[in-house]
C-alpha positions in Angstrom: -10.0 -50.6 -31.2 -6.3 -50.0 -29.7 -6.3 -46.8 -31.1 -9.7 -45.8 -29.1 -8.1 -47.7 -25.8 -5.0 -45.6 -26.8 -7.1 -42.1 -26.8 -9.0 -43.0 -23.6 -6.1 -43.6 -21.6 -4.1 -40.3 -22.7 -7.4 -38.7 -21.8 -7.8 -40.0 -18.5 -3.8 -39.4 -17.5 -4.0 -35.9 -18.5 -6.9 -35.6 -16.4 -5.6 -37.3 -13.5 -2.0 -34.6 -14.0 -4.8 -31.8 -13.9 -6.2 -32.9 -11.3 -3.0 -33.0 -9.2 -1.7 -29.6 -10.6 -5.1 -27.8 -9.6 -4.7 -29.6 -6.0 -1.3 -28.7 -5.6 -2.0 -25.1 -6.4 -4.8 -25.1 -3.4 -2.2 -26.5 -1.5 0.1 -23.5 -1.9 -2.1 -21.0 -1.9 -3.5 -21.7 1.2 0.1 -22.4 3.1 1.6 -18.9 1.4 1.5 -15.8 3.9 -1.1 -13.8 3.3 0.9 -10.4 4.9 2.3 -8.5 2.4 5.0 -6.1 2.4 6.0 -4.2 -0.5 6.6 -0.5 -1.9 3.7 1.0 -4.2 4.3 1.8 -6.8 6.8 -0.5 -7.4 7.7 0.7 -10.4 9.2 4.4 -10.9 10.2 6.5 -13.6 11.6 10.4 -13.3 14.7 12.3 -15.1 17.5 14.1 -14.0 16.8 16.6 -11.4 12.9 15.3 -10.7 12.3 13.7 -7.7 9.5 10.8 -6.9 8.1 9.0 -3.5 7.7 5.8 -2.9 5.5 4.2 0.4 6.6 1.0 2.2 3.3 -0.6 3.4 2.2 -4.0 5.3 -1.2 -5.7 4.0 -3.1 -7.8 6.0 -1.2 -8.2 9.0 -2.2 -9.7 12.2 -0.7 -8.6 16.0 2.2 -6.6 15.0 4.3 -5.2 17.4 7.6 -4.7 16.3 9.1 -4.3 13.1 12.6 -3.8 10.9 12.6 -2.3 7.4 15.8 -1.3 5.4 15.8 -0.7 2.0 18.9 -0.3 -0.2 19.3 1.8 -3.7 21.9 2.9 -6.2 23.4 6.1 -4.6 25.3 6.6 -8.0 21.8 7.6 -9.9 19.5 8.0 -6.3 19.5 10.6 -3.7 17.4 9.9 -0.3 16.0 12.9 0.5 13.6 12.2 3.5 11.6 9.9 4.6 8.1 10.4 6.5 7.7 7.8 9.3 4.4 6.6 9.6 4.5 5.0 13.0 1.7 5.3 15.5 -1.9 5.4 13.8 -3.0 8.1 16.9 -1.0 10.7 15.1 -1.1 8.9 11.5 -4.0 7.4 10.8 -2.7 5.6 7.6 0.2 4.0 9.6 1.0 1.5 11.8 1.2 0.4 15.4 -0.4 1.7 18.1 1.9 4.5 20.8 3.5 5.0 22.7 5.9 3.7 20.0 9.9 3.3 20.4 12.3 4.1 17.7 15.5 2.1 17.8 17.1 3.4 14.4 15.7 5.7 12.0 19.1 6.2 10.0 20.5 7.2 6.5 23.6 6.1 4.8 23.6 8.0 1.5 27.3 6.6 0.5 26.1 3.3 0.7 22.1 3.8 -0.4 20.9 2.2 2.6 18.0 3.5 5.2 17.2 1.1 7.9 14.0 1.6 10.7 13.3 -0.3 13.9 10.5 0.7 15.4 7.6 -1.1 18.3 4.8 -0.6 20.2 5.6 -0.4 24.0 3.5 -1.1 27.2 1.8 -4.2 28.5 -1.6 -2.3 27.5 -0.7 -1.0 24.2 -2.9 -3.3 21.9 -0.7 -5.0 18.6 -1.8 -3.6 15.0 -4.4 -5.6 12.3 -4.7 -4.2 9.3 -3.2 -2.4 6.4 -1.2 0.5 6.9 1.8 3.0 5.5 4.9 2.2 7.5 7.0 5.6 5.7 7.0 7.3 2.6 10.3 8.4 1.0 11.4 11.0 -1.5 14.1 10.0 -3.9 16.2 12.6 -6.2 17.5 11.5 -9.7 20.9 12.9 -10.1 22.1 11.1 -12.8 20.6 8.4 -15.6 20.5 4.6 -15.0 18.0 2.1 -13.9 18.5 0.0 -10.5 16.0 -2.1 -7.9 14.6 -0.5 -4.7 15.7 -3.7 -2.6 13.2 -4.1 0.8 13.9 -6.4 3.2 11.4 -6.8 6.2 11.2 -8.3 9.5 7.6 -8.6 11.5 7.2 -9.3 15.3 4.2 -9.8 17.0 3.5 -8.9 20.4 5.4 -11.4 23.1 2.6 -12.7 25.6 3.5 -11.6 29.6 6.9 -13.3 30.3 7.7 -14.2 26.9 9.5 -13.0 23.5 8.2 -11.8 20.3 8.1 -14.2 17.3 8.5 -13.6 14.1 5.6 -12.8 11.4 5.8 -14.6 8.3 5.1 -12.5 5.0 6.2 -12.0 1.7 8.3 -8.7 0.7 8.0 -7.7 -2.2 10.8 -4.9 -4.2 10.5 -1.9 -6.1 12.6 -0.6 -9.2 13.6 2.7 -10.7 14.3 3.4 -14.1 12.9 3.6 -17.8 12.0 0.4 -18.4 10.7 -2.1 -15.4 11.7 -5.5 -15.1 8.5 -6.8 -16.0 8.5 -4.5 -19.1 11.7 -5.4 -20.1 10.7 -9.1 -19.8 7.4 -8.8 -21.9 8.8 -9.5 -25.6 10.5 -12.9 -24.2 7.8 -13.8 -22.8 5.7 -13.4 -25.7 8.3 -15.2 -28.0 8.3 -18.3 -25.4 4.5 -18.7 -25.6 4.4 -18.0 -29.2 6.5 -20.9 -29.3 5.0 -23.5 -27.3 1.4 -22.5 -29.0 3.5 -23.7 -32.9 4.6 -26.6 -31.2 1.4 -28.0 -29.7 0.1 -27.0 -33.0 2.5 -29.0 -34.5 2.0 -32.1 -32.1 -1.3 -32.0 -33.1 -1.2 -31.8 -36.4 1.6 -35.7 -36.1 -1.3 -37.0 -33.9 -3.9 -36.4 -36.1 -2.0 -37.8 -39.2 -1.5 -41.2 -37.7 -4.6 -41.7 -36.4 -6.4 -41.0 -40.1 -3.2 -43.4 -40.9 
């Protein structure tokens, strides 16, 4: 009898922990940003001498009117060598924000691998940007082997009402890597060892529990 009592009470806390769990996993969802912006693809691979391109984009983004990108790189292993601004969808229709369009830094530091844009919509009438859209495409040279991340940082800015001042948009940014092997990849055994793991031991636990109830 107290080991049936026993049983129905494990039963009903580990319901009562999922329940929570699956609540508080609503709960995050729902207050995360849904704006993205991130670099596709976000993982690269090329040798020595190749070149690739990589796209900065924004996803679901609502009233955008101003925005700050930089992205920094290894310059020992990754040569800049252009980038394609994508701002103003009347003269690039998979961009962003509308023109007349006012670029405050669109500059280059090879030394350093760092590239920083600041760009916005101008004009009481200019209507702010919803959607998806490219914000620039660059083209990266390999000059030597190695492995490093893409960092992206973003700021967002939506568009002041009459009098006022911009506030900031709330998204997630998300980075990009170059090399043989991505992060993720490189990850992948470990992660199969851990759940290997945990899968023996609840095996194992099982096994115990089932022993002294038959006892």
């Amino acid at each position: 009898m107290r080991s049936t009592l026993s049983t129905s009470r494990k039963i009903l806390l580990w319901t009562t922990l999922l329940q929570l769990l699956i609540i508080t996993q609503i709960a995050l969802a729902n207050a995360s940003p849904k704006t993205l912006v991130e670099m596709e693809p976000s993982a690269n691979i090329a040798n020595i001498g190749e070149t690739f391109t990589v796209n900065i984009t924004i996803t679901d983004v609502q009233n955008l009117f101003g925005l700050e990108v930089t992205l920094r790189w290894d310059s020992s292993i990754l040569q800049m060598m252009g980038a394609d601004v994508r701002l103003g969808v009347e003269s690039h229709p998979d961009g962003v924000l509308y023109e007349p369009v006012s670029m405050v830094k669109n500059e280059t530091i090879q030394e350093e691998g760092k590239y920083q844009l600041v760009g916005m919509s101008t004009g009481r009438e200019t209507p702010s940007f919803n959607g998806t859209g490219n914000v620039l495409r660059i083209i990266f040279n390999v000059t030597d082997v190695g492995s490093c991340e893409l960092n992206l940082e973003a700021k967002l800015a939506d568009k002041p009402p009459v009098g006022g001042v911009s506030s900031p948009i709330a998204h997630i940014t998300t980075d990009g890597f170059f090399g043989r092997e991505s992060p993720e990849q490189l990850a992948t055994p470990y992660i199969v060892i851990i759940i290997v793991a945990v899968i023996i031991v609840v095996i194992a636990v099982i096994a115990v529990y089932r022993k002294r109830i038959k006892g």
